[in-house]
C-alpha positions as CSV (number, residue, x, y, z in Angstrom):
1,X,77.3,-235.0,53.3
2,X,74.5,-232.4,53.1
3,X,75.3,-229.0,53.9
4,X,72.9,-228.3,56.3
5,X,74.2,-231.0,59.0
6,X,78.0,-230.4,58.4
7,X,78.0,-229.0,61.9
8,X,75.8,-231.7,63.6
9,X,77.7,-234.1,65.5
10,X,75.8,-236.7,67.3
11,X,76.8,-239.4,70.2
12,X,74.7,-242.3,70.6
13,X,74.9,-243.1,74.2
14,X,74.6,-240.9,77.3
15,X,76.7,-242.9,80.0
16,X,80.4,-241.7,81.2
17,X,82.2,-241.2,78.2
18,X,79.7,-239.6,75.7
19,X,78.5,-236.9,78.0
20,X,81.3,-236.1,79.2
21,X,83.2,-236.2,75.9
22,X,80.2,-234.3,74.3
23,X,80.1,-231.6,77.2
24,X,83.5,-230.9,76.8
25,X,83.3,-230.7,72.6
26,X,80.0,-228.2,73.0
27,X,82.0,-226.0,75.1
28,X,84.8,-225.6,72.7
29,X,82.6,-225.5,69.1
30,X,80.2,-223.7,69.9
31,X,79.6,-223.2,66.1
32,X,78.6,-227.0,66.4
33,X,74.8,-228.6,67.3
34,X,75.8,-231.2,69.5
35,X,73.4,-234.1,70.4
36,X,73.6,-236.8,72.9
37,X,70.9,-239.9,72.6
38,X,69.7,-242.5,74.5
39,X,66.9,-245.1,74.8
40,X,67.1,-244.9,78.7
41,X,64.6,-242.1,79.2
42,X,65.4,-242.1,83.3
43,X,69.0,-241.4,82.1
44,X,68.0,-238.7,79.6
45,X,65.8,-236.9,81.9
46,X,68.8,-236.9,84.2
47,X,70.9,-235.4,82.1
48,X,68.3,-232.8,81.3
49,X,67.9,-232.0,84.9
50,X,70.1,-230.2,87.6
51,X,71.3,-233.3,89.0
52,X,73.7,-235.1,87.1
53,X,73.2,-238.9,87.1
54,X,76.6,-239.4,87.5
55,X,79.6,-237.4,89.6
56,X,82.3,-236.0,87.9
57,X,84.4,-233.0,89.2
58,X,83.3,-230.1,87.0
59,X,81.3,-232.0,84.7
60,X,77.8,-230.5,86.3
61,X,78.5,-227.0,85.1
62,X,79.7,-227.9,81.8
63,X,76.6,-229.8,81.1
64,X,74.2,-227.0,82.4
65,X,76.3,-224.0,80.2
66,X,76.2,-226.1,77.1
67,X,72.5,-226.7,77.4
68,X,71.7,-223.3,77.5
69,X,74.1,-222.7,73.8
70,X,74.4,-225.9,72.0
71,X,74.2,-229.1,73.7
72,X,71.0,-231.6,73.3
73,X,69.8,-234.7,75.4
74,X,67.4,-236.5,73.7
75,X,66.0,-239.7,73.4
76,X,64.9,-239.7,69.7
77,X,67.2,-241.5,67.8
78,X,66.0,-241.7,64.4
79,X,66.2,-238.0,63.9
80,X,69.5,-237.6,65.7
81,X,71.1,-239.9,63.3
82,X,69.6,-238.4,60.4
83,X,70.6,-234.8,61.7
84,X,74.5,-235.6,62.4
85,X,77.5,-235.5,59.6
86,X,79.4,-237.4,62.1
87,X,78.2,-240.1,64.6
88,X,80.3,-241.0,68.2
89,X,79.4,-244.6,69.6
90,X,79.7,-244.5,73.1
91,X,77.6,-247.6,74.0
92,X,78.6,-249.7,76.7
93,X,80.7,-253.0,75.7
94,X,81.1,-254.7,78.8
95,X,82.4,-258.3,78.8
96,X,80.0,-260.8,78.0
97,X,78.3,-263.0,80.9
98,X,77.0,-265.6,79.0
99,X,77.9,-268.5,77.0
100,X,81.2,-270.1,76.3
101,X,83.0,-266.6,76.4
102,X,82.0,-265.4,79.3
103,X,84.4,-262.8,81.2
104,X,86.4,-263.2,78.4
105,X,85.3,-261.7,75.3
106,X,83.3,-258.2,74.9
107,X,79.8,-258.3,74.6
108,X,78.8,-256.2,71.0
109,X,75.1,-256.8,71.1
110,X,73.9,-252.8,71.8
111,X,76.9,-251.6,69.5
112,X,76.1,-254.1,66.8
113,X,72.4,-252.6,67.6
114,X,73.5,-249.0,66.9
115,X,75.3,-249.9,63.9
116,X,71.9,-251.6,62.7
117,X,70.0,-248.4,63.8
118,X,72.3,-246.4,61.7
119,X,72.0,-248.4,58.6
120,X,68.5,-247.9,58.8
121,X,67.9,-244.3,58.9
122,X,70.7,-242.8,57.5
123,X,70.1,-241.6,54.1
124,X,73.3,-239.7,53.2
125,X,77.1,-240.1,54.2
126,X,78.1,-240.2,58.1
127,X,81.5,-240.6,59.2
128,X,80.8,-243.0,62.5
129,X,83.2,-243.3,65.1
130,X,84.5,-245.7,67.5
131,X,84.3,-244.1,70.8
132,X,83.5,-247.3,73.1
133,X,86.0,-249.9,73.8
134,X,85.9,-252.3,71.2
135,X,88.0,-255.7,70.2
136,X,90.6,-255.2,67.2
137,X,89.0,-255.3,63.8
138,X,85.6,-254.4,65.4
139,X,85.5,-251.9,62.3
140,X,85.3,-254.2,59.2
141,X,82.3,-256.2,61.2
142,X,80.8,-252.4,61.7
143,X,81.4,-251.5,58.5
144,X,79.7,-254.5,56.9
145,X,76.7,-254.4,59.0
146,X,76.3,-250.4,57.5
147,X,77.5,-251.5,53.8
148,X,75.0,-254.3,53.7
149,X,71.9,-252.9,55.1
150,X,72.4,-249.1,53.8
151,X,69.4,-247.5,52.0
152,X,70.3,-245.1,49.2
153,X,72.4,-242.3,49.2
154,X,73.7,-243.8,51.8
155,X,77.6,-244.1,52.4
156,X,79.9,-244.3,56.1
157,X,83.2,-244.2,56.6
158,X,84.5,-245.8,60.6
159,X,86.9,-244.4,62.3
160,X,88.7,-245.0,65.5
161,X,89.1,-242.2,68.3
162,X,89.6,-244.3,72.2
163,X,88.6,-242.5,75.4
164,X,91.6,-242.5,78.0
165,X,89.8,-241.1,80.2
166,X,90.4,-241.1,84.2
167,X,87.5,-241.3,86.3
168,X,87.7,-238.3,88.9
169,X,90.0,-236.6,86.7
170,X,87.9,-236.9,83.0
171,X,86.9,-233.0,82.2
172,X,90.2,-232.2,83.0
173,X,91.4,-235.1,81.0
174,X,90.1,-234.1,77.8
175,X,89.9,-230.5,78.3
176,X,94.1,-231.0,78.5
177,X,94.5,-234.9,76.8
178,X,98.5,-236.2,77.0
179,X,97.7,-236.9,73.8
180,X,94.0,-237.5,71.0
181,X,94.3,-240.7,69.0
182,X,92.3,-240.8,65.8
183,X,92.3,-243.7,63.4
184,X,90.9,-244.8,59.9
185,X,91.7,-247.0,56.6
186,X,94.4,-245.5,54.4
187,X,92.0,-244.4,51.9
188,X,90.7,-241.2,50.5
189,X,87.5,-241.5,51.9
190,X,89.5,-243.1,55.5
191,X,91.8,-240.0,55.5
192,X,89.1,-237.1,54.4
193,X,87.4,-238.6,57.8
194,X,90.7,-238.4,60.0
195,X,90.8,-235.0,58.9
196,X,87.7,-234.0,59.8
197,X,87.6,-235.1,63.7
198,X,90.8,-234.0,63.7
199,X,89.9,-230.4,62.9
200,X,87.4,-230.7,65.4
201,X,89.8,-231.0,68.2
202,X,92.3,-228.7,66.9
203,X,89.2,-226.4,68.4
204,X,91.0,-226.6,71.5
205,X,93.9,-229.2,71.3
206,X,97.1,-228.4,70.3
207,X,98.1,-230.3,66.8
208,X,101.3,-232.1,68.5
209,X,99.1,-233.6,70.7
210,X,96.9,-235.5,67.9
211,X,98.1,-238.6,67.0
212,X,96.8,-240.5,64.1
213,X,97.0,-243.8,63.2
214,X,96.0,-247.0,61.1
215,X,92.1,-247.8,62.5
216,X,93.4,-251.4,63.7
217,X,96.7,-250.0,65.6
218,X,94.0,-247.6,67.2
219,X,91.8,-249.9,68.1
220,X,94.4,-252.1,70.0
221,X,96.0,-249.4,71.8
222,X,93.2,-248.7,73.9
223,X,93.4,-252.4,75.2
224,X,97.1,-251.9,75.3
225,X,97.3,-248.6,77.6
226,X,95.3,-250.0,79.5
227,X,97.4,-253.4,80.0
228,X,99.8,-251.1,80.9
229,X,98.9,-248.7,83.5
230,X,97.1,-252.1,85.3
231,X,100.9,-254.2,84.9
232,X,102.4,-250.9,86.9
233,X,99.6,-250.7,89.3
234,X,100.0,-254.8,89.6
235,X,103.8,-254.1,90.2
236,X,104.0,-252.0,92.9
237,X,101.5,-254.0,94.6
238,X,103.5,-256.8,94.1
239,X,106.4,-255.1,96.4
240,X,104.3,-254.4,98.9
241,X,104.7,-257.4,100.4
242,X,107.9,-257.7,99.9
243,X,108.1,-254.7,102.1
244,X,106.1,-256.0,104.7
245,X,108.1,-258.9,104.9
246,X,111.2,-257.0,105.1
247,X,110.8,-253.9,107.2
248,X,111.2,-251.5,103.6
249,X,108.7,-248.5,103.0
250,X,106.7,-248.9,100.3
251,X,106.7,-245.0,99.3
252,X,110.1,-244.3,100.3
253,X,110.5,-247.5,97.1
254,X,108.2,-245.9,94.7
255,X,109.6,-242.5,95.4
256,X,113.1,-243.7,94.7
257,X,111.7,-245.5,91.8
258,X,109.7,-243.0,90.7
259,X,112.5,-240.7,89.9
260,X,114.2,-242.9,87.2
261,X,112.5,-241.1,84.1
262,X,112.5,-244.1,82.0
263,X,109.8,-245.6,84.9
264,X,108.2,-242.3,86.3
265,X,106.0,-241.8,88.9
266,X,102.5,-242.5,87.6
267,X,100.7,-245.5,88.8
268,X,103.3,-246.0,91.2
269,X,100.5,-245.9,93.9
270,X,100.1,-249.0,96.6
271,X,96.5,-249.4,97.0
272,X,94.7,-253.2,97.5
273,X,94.3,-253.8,94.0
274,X,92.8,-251.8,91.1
275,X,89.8,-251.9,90.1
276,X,86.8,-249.9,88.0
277,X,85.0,-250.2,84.7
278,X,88.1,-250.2,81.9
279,X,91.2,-251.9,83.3
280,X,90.3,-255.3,84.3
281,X,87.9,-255.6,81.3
282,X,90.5,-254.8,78.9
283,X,93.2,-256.9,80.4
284,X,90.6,-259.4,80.1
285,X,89.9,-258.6,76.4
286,X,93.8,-258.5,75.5
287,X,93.9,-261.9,77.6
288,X,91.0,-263.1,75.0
289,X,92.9,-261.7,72.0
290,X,96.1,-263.8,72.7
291,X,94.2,-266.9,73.6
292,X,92.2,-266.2,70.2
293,X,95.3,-266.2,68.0
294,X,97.1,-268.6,69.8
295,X,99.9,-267.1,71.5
296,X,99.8,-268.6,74.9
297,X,102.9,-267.1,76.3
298,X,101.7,-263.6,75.7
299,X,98.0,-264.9,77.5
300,X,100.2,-266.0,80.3
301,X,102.0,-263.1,80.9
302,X,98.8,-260.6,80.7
303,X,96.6,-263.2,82.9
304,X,99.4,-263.0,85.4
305,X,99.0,-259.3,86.2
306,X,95.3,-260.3,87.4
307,X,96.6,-262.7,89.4
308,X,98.5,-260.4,91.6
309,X,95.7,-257.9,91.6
310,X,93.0,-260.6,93.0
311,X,96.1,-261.3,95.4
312,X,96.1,-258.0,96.8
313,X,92.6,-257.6,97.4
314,X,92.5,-261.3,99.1
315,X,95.6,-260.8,101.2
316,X,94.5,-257.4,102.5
317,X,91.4,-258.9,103.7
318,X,92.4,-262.0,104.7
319,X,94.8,-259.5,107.3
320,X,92.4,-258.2,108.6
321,X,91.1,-261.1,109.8
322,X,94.4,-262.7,110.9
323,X,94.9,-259.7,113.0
324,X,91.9,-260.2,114.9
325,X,92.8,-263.7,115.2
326,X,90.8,-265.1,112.7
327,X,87.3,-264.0,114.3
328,X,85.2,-261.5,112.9
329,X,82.0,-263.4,113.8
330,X,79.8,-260.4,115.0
331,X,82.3,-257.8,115.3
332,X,81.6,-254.8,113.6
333,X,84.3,-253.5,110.9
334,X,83.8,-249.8,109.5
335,X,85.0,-249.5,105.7
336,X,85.8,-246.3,104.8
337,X,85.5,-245.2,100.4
338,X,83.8,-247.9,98.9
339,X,85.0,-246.4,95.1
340,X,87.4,-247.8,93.4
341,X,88.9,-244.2,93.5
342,X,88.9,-240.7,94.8
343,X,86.4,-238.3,93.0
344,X,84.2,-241.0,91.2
345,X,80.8,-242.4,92.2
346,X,81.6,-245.3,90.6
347,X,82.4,-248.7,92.5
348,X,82.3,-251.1,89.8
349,X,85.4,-253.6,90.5
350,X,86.5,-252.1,93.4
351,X,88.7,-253.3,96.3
352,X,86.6,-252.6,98.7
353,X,83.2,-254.8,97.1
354,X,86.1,-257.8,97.5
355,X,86.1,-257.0,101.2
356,X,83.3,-256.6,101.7
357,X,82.1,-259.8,100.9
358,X,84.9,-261.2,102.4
359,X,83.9,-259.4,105.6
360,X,80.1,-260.8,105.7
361,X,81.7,-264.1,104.4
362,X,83.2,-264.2,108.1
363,X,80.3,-263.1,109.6
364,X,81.5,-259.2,110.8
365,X,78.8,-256.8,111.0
366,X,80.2,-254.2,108.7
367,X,79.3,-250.3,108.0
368,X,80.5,-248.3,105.3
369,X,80.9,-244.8,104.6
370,X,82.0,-243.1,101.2
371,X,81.0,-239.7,100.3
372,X,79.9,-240.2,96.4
373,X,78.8,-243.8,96.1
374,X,75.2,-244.5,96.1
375,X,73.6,-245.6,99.6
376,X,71.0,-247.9,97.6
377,X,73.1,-249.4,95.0
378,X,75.4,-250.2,97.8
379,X,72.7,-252.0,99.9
380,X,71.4,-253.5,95.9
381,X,74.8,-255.6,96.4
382,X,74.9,-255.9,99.7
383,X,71.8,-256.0,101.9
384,X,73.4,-256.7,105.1
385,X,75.4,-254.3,105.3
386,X,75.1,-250.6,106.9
387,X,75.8,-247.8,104.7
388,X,75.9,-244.7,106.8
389,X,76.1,-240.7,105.8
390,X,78.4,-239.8,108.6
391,X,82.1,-241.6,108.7
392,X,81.6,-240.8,112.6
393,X,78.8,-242.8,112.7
394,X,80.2,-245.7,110.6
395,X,82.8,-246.7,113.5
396,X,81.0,-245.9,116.3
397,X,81.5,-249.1,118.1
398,X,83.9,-250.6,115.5
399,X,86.6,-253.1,116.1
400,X,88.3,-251.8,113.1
401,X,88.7,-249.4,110.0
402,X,89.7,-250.3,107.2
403,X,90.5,-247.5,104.1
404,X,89.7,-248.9,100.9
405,X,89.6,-245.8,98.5
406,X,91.8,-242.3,98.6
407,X,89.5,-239.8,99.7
408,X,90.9,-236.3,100.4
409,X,88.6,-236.3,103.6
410,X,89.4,-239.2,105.3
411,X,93.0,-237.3,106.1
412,X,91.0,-234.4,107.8
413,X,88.7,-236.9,110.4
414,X,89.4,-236.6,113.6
415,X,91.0,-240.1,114.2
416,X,91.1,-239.3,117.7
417,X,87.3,-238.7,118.2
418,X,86.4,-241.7,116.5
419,X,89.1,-243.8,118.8
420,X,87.8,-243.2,121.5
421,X,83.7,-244.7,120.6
422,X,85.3,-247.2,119.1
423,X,85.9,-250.7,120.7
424,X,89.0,-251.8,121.9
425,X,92.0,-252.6,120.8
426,X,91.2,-250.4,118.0
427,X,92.6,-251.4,114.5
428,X,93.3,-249.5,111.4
429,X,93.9,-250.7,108.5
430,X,95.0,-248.2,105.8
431,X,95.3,-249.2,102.1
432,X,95.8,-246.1,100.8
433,X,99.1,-244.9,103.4
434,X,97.4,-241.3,102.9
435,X,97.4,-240.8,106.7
436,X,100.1,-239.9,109.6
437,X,100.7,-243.0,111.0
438,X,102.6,-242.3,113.8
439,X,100.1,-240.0,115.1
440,X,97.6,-242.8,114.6
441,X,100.2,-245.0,116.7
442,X,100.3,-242.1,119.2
443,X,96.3,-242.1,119.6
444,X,95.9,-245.7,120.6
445,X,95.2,-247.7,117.3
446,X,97.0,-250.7,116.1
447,X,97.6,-249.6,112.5
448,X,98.9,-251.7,109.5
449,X,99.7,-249.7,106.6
450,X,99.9,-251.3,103.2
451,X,103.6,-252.0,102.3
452,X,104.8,-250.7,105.4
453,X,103.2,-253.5,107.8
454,X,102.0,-252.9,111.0
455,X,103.4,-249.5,113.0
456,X,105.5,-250.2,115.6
């Protein structure tokens, strides 16, 4: 590497995990010129603006600081790569929706792209890392495409370093990780790499907390967390019908369960299914992996947990319904968060996109409310439905409400107010069991809490 761009790092792709990974590295090395690029001008002017084009707790203020010192959104990529010792993918690998593997493998077409780009411009060595999430082995097909399209004085190294980030809680995430996986080949070329990122973090992480790792076991332990944290979400869910069945209380079970230290507490959370951008694609990838090397069994037993997650979200809605004896035709239904989370604008695979289209399947007139996610990407999905900017307003008139997503607010409504414009009986639905139910009882509603069953 050159000396002058020994403290260049660049990350091609602005979305979730690049800025917010890059904001957070600017902040602590500030001896470092950190660039983010992009092709999507909209999305780099965004970033280069005071409005973030994405919400993150805390994420607005690191962006604006490192702007001012050492952080750079730009769209040029040519000189980016050519500037940067080290270079982050971050490019989104979403499963492909075409051809004989759809929803089932990833689509690699922009990171194969990127990898092309890099070949093309690069004229000295660049250690390239693996940032998105990417199928085992992605690395020897990256590698090749740089190897066999490199101009001179050209040489790359891949390495392996997997977001686990949580959307809501991501600054905080990587400003404190559980733990920073980095991994590369057991060379001397693989290891001098390793070292290198692993010196970066060392800026602020503690050196326990940096885990490193052959490249492959990296790259599979991303799917694997993942697989993971959905199986426990998955679980729980499972039992929540159990309990309704039974008369037990679903967070009395997880509490008790919770306590055992070789389960814990995380993930533990009844909800009506996870969704969101990582978890459902990567079980889908791991699914794809088995299937691929031809271990059925293990395919089976992956593809079940996404069987009980589209379970929950169906039987959920499908109560709702029931409970209204099976007519919703023209009654109006107010869904409350339509996120997959708390603290995220983002609603990609969320719970409450499965009801609603379940909900204008049976013909209810339904309003939503949710305080981050987009009014006009909501109504881009779902034209008929009423996306309003007061929750107040949202079940005025409603037969029903039905929380789909966490928020801190919805616990501080006053559920009394909105009882009493709503129509009657008055249903509530809560997915979440974040609110006093016996006070709900109290004001009038019918309420049926998730893993609890309906108040009596």
């Amino acid at each position: 590497m050159s000396s002058d761009n020994q403290k260049v790092l660049c990350c091609v792709g602005a979305g979730y995990v690049g800025s917010t990974l890059m904001g957070v590295l600017s902040s602590h090395c500030p001896d470092y010129r950190v660039i983010v690029v992009d092709k999507d001008v909209s999305r780099v002017d965004a970033w280069n603006s005071d409005v973030m084009p994405i919400y993150e707790p805390g994420l607005d203020e690191l962006i604006i600081a490192g702007r001012k010192v050492n952080l750079t959104f730009t769209t040029d990529v040519v000189s980016s790569i050519k500037a940067a010792s080290m270079i982050f993918i971050a490019v989104n690998t979403p499963l492909r929706e075409f051809g004989s593997l759809a929803n089932k493998a990833y689509d690699l077409s922009a990171y194969e792209a990127v990898a092309r780009t890099i070949a093309a411009h690069a004229t000295d060595r660049k250690i390239i890392v693996e940032k998105s999430t990417v199928p085992v082995r992605t690395a020897d097909h990256i590698r090749k495409i740089l190897e066999t399209n490199k101009k001179p004085g050209a040489s790359f190294e891949v390495i392996s370093n997997p977001e686990f980030l949580a959307e809501g809680s991501a600054v905080s995430n990587l400003q404190k990780p559980d733990r920073v996986l980095i991994g590369g080949f057991d060379t001397e070329s693989g290891r001098s790499a390793v070292r290198r990122l692993t010196q970066i973090y060392e800026s602020w992480v503690p050196a326990e907390k940096i885990i490193t790792t052959g490249l492959y076991t990296s790259e599979l332990t991303k799917l694997a967390c993942n697989a993971l944290l959905a199986q426990r979400v998955a679980s729980i869910n499972s039992l929540t019908e159990l309990c309704e069945k039974t008369g037990a209380d679903i967070l009395e079970l997880a509490n008790a369960v919770g306590k055992d230290t070789r389960i814990g507490a995380k993930f533990l959370q009844p909800s009506p299914g996870f969704g969101g951008p990582c978890l459902i694609k990567d079980l889908q990838g791991l699914i794809y992996l088995c299937e691929s090397l031809n271990l059925p069994e293990v395919a089976a037993y992956w593809s079940q947990v996404l069987t009980i997650n589209m379970h929950q979200k169906q039987r959920f809605a499908h109560l709702v319904s029931s409970t209204m004896y099976n007519n919703l035709r023209f009654k109006d239904i107010c869904v409350l968060g339509f996120t997959f989370k708390k603290n995220t604008d983002d609603f990609r695979e969320s719970a409450a996109v499965d009801m609603c289209k379940f909900l204008i399947g049976e013909g209810a007139k339904v309003h939503v409310y949710d305080p981050k996610a987009p009014a006009h990407q909501i109504n881009a999905m779902f034209p008929e439905v009423k996306v309003e900017s007061d929750p107040y307003v949202a079940a005025a008139g409603a037969h029903a409400i039905v929380i789909m997503t966490e928020w801190d607010e919805f616990q501080k409504l006053d559920y009394a107010q909105l009882h009493d414009n709503m129509a009657k009986p008055a249903y509530l639905f809560d997915g979440r069991n974040n609110l006093d139910h016996k006070q709900l009882k109290n004001i009038g509603y019918e309420v049926f809490s998730i893993g609890k069953g309906f108040i009596l």
